[in-house]
Biopython code that builds the backbone (N, CA, C, O; Angstrom):
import numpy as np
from Bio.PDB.StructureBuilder import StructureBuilder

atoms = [
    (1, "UNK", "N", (0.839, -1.181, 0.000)),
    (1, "UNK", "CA", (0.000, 0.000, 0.000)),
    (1, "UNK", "C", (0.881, 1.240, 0.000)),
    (1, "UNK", "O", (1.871, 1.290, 0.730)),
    (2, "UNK", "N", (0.572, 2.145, -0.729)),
    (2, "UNK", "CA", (0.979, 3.845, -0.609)),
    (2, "UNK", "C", (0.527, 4.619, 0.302)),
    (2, "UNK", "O", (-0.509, 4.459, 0.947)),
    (3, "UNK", "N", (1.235, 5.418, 0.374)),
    (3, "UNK", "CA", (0.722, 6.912, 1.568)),
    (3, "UNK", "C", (-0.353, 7.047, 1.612)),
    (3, "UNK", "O", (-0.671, 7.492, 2.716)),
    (4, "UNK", "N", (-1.692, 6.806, 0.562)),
    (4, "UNK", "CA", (-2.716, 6.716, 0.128)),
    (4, "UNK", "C", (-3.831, 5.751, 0.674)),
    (4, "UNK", "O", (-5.007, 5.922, 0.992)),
    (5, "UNK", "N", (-3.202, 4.945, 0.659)),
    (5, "UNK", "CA", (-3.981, 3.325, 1.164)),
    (5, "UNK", "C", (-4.441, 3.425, -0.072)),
    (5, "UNK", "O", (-5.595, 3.845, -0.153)),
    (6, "UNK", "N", (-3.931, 3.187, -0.999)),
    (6, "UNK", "CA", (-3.894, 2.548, -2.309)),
    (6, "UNK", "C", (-3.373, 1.087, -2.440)),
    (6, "UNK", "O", (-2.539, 0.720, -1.612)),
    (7, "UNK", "N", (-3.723, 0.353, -3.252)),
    (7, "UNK", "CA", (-3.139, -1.058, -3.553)),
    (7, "UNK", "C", (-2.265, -0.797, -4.369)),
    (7, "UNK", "O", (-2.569, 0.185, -5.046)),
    (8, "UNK", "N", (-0.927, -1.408, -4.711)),
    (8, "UNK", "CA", (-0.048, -0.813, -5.798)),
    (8, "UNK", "C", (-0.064, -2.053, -7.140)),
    (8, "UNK", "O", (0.138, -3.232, -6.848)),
    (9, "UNK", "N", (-0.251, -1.749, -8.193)),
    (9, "UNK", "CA", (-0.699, -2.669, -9.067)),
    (9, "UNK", "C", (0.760, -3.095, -9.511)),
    (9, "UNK", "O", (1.709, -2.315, -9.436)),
    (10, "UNK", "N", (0.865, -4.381, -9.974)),
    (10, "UNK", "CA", (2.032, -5.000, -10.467)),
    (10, "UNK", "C", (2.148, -4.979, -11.811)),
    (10, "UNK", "O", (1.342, -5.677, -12.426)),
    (11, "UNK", "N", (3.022, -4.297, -12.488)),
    (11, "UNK", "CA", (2.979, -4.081, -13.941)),
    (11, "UNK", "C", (3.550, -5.944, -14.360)),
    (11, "UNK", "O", (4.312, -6.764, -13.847)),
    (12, "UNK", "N", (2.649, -5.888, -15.555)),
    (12, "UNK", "CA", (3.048, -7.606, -15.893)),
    (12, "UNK", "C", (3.403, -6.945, -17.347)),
    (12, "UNK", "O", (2.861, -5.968, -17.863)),
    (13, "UNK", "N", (4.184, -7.538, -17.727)),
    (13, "UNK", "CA", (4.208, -7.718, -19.598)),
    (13, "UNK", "C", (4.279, -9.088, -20.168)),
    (13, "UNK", "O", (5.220, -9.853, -19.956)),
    (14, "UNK", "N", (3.207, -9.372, -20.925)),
    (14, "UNK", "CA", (2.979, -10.437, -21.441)),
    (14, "UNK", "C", (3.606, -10.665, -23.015)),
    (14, "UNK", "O", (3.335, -10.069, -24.057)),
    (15, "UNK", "N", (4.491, -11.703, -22.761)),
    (15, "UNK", "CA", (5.151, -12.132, -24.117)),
    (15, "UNK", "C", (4.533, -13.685, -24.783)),
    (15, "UNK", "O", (3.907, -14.553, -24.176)),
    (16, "UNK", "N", (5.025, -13.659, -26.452)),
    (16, "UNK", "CA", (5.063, -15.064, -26.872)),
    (16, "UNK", "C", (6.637, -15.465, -26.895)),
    (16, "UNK", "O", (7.107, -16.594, -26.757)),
    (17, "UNK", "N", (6.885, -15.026, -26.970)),
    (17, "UNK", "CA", (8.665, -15.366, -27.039)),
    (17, "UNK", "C", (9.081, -15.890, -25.930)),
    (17, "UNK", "O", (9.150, -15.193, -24.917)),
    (18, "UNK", "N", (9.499, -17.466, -25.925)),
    (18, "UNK", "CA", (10.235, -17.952, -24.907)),
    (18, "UNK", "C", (11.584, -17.399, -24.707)),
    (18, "UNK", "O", (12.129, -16.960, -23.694)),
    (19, "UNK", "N", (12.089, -17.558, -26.223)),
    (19, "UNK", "CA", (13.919, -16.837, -26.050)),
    (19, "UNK", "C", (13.766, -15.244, -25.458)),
    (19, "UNK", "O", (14.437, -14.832, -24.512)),
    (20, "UNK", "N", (12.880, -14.523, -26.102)),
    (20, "UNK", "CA", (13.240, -13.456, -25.258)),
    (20, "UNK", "C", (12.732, -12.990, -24.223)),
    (20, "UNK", "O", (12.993, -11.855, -23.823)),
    (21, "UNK", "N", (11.808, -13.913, -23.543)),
    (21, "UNK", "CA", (11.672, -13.838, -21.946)),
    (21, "UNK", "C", (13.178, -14.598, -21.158)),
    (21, "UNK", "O", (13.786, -14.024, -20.255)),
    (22, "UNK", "N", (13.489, -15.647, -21.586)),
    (22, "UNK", "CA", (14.382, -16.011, -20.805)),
    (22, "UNK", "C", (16.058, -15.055, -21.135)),
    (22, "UNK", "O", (17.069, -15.306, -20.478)),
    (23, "UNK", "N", (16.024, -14.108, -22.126)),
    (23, "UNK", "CA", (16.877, -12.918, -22.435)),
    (23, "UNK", "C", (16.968, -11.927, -21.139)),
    (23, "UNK", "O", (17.916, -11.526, -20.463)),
    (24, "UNK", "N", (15.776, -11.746, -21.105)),
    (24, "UNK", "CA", (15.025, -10.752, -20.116)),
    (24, "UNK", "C", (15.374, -11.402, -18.871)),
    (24, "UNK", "O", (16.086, -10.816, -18.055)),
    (25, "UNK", "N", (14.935, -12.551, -18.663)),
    (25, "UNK", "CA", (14.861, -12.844, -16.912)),
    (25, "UNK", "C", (16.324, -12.850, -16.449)),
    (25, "UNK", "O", (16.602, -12.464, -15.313)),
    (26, "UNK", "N", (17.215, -13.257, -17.256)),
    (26, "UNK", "CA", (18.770, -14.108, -17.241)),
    (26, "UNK", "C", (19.858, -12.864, -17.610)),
    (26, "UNK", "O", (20.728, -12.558, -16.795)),
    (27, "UNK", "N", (19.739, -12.228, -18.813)),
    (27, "UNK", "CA", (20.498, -11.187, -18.735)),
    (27, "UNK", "C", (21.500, -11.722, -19.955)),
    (27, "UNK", "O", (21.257, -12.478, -20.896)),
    (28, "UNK", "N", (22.719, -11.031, -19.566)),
    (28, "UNK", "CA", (23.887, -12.002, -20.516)),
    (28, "UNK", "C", (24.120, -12.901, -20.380)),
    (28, "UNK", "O", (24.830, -13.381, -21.264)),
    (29, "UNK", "N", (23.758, -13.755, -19.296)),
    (29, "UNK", "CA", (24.257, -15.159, -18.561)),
    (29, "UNK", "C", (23.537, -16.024, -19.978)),
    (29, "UNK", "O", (23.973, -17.097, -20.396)),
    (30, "UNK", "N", (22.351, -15.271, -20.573)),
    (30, "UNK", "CA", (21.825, -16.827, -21.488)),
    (30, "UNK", "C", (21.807, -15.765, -22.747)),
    (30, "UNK", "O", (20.838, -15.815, -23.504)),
    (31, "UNK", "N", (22.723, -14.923, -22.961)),
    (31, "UNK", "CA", (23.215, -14.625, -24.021)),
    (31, "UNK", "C", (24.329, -15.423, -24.956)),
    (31, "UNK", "O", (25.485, -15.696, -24.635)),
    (32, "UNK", "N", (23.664, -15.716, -26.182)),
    (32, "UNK", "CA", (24.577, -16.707, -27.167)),
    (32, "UNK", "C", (25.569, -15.630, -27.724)),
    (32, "UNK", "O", (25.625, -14.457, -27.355)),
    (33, "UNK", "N", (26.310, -16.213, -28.642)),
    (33, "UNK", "CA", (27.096, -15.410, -29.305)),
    (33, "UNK", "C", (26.409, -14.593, -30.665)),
    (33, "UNK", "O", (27.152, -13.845, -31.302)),
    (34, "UNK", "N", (25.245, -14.726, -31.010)),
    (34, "UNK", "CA", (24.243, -13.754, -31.477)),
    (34, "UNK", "C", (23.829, -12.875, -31.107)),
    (34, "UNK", "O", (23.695, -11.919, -31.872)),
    (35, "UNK", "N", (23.327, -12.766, -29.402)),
    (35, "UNK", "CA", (23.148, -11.856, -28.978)),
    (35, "UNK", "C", (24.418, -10.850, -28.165)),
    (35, "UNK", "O", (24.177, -9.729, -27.717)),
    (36, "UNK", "N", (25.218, -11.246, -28.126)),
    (36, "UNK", "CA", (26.540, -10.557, -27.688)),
    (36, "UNK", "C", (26.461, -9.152, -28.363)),
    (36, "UNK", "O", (26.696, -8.241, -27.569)),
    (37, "UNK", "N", (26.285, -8.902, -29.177)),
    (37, "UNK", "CA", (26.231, -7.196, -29.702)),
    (37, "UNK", "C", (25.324, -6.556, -29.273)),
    (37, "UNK", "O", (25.273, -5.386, -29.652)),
    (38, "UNK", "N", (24.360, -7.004, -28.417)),
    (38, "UNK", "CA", (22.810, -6.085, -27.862)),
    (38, "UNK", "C", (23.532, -5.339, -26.643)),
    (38, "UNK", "O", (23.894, -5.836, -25.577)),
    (39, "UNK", "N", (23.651, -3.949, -27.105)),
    (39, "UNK", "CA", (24.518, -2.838, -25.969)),
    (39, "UNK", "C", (23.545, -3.172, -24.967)),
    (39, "UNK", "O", (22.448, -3.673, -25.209)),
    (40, "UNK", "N", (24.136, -2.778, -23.457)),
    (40, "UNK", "CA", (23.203, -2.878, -21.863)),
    (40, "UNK", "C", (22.323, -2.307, -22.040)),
    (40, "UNK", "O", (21.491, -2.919, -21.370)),
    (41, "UNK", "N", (21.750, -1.376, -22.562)),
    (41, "UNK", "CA", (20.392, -0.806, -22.844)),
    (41, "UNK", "C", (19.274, -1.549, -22.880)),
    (41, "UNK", "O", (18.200, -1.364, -22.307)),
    (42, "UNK", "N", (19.701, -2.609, -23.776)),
    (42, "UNK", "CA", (18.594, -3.396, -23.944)),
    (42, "UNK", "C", (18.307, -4.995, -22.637)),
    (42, "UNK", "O", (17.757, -6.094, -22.707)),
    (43, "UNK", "N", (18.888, -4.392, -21.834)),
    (43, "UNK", "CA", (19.318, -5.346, -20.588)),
    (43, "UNK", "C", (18.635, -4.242, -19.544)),
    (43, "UNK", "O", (19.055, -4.480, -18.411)),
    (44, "UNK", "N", (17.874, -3.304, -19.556)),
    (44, "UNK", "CA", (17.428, -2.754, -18.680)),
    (44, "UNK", "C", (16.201, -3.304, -18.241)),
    (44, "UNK", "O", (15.386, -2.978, -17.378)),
    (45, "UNK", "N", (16.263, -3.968, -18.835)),
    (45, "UNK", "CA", (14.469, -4.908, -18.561)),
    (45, "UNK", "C", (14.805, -6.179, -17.520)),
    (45, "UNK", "O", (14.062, -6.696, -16.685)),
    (46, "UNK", "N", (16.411, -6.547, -17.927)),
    (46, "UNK", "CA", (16.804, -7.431, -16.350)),
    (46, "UNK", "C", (16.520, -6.836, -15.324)),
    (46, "UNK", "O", (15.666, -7.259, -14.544)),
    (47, "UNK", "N", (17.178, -5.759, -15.145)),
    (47, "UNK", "CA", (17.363, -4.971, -14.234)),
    (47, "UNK", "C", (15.837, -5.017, -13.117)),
    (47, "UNK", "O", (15.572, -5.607, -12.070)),
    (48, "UNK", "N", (15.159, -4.137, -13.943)),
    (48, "UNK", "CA", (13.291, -4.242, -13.496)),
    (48, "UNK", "C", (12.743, -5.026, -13.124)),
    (48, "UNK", "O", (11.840, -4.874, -12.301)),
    (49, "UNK", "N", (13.264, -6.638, -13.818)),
    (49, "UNK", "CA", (12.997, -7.628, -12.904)),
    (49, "UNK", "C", (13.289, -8.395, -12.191)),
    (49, "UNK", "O", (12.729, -9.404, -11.763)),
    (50, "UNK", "N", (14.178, -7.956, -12.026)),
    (50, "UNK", "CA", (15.204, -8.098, -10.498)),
    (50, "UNK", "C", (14.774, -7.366, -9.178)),
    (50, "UNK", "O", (14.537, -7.943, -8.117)),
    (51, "UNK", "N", (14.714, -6.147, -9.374)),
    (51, "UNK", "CA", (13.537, -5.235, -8.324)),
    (51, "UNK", "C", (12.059, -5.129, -8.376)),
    (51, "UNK", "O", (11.300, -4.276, -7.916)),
    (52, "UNK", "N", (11.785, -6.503, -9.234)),
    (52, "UNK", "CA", (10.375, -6.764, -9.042)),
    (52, "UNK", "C", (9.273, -5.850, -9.219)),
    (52, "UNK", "O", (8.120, -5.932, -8.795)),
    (53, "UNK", "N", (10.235, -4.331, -10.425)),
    (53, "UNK", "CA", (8.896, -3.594, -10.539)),
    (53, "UNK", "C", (8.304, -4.315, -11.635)),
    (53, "UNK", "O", (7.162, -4.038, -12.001)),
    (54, "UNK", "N", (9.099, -5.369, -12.285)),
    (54, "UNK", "CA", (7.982, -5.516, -13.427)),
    (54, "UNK", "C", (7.796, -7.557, -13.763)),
    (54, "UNK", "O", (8.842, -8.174, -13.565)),
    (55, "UNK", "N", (6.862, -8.208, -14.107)),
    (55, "UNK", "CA", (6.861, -9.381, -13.809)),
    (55, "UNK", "C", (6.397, -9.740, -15.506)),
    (55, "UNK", "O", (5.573, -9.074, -16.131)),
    (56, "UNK", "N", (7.119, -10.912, -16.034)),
    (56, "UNK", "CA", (6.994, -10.818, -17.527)),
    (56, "UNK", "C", (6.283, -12.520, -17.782)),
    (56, "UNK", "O", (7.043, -13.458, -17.537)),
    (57, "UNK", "N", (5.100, -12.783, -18.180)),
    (57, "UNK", "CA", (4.071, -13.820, -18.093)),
    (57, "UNK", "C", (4.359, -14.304, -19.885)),
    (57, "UNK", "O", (4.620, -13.556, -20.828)),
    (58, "UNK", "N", (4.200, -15.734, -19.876)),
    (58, "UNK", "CA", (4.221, -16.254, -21.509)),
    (58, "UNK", "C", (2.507, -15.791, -21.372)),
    (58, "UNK", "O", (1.817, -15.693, -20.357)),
    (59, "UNK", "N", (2.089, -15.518, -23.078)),
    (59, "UNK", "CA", (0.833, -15.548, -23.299)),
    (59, "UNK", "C", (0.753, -15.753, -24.335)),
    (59, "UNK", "O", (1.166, -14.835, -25.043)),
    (60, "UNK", "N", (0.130, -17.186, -25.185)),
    (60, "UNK", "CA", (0.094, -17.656, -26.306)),
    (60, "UNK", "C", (-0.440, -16.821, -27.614)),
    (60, "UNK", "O", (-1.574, -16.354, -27.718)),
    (61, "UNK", "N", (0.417, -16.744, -28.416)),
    (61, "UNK", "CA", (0.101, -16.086, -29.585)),
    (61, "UNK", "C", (-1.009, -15.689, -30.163)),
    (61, "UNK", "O", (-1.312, -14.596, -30.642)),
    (62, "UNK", "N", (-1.818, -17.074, -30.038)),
    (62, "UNK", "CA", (-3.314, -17.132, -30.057)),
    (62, "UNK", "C", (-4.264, -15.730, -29.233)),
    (62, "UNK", "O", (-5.385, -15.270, -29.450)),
    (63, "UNK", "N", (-3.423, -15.462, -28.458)),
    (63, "UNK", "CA", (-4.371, -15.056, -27.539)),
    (63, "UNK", "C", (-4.171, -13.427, -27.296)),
    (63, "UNK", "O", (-4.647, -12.745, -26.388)),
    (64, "UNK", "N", (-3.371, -13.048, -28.324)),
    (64, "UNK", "CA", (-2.706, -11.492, -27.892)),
    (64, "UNK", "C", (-3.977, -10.373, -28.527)),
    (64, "UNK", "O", (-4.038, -10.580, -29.739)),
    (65, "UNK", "N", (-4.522, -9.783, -28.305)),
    (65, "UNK", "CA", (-5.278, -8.767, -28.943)),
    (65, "UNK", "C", (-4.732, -8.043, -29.899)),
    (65, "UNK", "O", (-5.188, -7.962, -31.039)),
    (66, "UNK", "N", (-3.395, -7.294, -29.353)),
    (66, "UNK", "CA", (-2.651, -6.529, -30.642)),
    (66, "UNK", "C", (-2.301, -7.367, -32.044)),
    (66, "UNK", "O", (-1.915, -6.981, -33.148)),
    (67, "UNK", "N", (-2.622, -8.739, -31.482)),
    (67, "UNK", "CA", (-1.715, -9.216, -33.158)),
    (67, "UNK", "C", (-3.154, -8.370, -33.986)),
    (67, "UNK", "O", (-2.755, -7.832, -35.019)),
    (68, "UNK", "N", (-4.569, -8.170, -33.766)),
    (68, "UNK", "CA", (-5.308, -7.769, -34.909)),
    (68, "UNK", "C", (-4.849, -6.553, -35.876)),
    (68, "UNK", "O", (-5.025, -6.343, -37.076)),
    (69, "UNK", "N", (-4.191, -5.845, -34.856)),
    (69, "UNK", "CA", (-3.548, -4.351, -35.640)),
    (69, "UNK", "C", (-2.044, -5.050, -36.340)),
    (69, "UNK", "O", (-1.537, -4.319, -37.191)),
    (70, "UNK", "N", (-1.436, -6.131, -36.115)),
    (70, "UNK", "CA", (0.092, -6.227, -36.703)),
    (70, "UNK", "C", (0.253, -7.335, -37.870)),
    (70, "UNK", "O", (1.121, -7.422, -38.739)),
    (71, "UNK", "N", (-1.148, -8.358, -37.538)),
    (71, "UNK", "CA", (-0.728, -9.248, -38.762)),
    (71, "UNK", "C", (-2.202, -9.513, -39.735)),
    (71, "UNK", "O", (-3.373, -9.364, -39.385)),
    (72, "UNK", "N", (-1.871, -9.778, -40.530)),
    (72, "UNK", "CA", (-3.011, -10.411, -41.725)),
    (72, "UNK", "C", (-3.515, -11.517, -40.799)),
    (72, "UNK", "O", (-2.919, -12.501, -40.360)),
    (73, "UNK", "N", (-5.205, -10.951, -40.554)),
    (73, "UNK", "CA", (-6.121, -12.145, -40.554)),
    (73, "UNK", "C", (-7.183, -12.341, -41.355)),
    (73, "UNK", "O", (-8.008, -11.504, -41.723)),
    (74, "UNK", "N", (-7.107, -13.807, -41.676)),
    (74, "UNK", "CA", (-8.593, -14.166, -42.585)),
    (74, "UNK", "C", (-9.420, -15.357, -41.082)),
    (74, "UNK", "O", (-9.198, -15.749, -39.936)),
    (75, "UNK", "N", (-10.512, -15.455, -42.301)),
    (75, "UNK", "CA", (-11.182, -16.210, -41.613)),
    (75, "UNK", "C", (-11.597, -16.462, -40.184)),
    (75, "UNK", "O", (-12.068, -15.347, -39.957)),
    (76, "UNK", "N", (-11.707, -16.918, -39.417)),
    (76, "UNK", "CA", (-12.568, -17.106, -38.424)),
    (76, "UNK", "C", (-11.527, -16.726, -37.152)),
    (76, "UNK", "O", (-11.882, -17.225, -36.084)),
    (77, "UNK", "N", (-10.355, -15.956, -37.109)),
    (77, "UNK", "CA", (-9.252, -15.454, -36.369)),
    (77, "UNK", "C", (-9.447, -14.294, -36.734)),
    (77, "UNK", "O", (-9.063, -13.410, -35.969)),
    (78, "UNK", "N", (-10.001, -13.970, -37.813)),
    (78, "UNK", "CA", (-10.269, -11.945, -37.975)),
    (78, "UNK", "C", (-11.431, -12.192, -37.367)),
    (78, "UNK", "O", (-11.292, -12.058, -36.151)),
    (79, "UNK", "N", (-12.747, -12.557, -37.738)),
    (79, "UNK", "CA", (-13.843, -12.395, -36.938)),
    (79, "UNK", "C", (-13.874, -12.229, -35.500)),
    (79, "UNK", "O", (-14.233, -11.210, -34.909)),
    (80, "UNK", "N", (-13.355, -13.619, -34.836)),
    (80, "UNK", "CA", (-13.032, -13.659, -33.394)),
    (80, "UNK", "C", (-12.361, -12.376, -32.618)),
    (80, "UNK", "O", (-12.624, -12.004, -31.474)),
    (81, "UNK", "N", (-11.252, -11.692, -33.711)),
    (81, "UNK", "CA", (-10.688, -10.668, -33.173)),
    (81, "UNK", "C", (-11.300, -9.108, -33.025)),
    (81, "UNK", "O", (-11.032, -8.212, -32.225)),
    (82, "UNK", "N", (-12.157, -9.174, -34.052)),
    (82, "UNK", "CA", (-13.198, -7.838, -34.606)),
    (82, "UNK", "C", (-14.237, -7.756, -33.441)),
    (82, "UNK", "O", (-14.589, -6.851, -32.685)),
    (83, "UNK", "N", (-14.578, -9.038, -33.598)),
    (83, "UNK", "CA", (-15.748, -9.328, -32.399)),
    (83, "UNK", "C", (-15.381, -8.411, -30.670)),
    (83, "UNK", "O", (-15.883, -7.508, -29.999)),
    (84, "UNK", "N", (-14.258, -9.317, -30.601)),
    (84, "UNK", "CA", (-13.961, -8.528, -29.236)),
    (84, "UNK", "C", (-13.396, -7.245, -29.287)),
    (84, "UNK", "O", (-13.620, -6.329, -28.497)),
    (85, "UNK", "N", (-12.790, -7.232, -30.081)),
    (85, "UNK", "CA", (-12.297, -5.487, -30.426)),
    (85, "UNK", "C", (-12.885, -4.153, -30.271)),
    (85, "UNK", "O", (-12.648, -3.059, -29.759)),
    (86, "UNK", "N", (-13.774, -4.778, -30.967)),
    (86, "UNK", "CA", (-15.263, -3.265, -31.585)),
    (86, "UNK", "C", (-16.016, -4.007, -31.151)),
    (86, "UNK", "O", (-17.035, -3.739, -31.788)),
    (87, "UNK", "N", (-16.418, -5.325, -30.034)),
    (87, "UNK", "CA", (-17.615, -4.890, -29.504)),
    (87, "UNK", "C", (-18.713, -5.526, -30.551)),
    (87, "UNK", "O", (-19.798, -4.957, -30.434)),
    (88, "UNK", "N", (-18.705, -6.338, -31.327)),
    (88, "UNK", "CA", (-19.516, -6.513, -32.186)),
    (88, "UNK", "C", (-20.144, -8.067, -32.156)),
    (88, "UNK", "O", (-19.407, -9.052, -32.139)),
    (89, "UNK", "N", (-21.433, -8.140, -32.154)),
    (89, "UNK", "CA", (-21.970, -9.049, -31.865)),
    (89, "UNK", "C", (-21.966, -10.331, -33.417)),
    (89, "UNK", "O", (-22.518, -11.426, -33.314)),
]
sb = StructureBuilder()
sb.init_structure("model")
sb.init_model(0)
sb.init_chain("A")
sb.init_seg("    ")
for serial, (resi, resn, name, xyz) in enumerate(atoms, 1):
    if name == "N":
        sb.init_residue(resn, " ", resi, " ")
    sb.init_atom(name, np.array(xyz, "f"), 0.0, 1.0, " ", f" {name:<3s}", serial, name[0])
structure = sb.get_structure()
């Protein structure tokens, strides 16, 4: 709780990527020699979850809302997605 008596919400980020959650959780330790050129910048997301401000969940591809805005859907995976999107019966 805050000064507030607020509940403090736990930021989650939900990925499909196994490799780059376990990038994220591990750091350079499960860096290959592919990823060896990714400057510490992009290692600031260890960092965050190490101090537990931020907690990073698998969530199956299937199941992401944004893929409707990023990839081509036909058939009964655009519908499903439109549906919940806009609300449409």
């Amino acid at each position: 709780m805050n000064c507030q008596g607020l509940g403090i919400r736990q930021n989650i980020v939900f990925r499909d990527n196994t490799s780059a959650m376990k990038l994220e959780e591990n750091g350079r330790m499960s860096a290959g020699k592919r990823t060896r050129h990714f400057d510490i910048k992009y290692f600031y997301i260890t960092d965050l979850i190490k101090r537990k401000e931020i907690t990073i969940k698998y969530y199956p591809i299937g199941s992401m809302w944004a893929d409707y805005m990023t990839k081509p859907l036909v058939g009964k995976d655009f519908h499903t997605y439109r549906k919940n999107i806009m609300n449409v019966n």
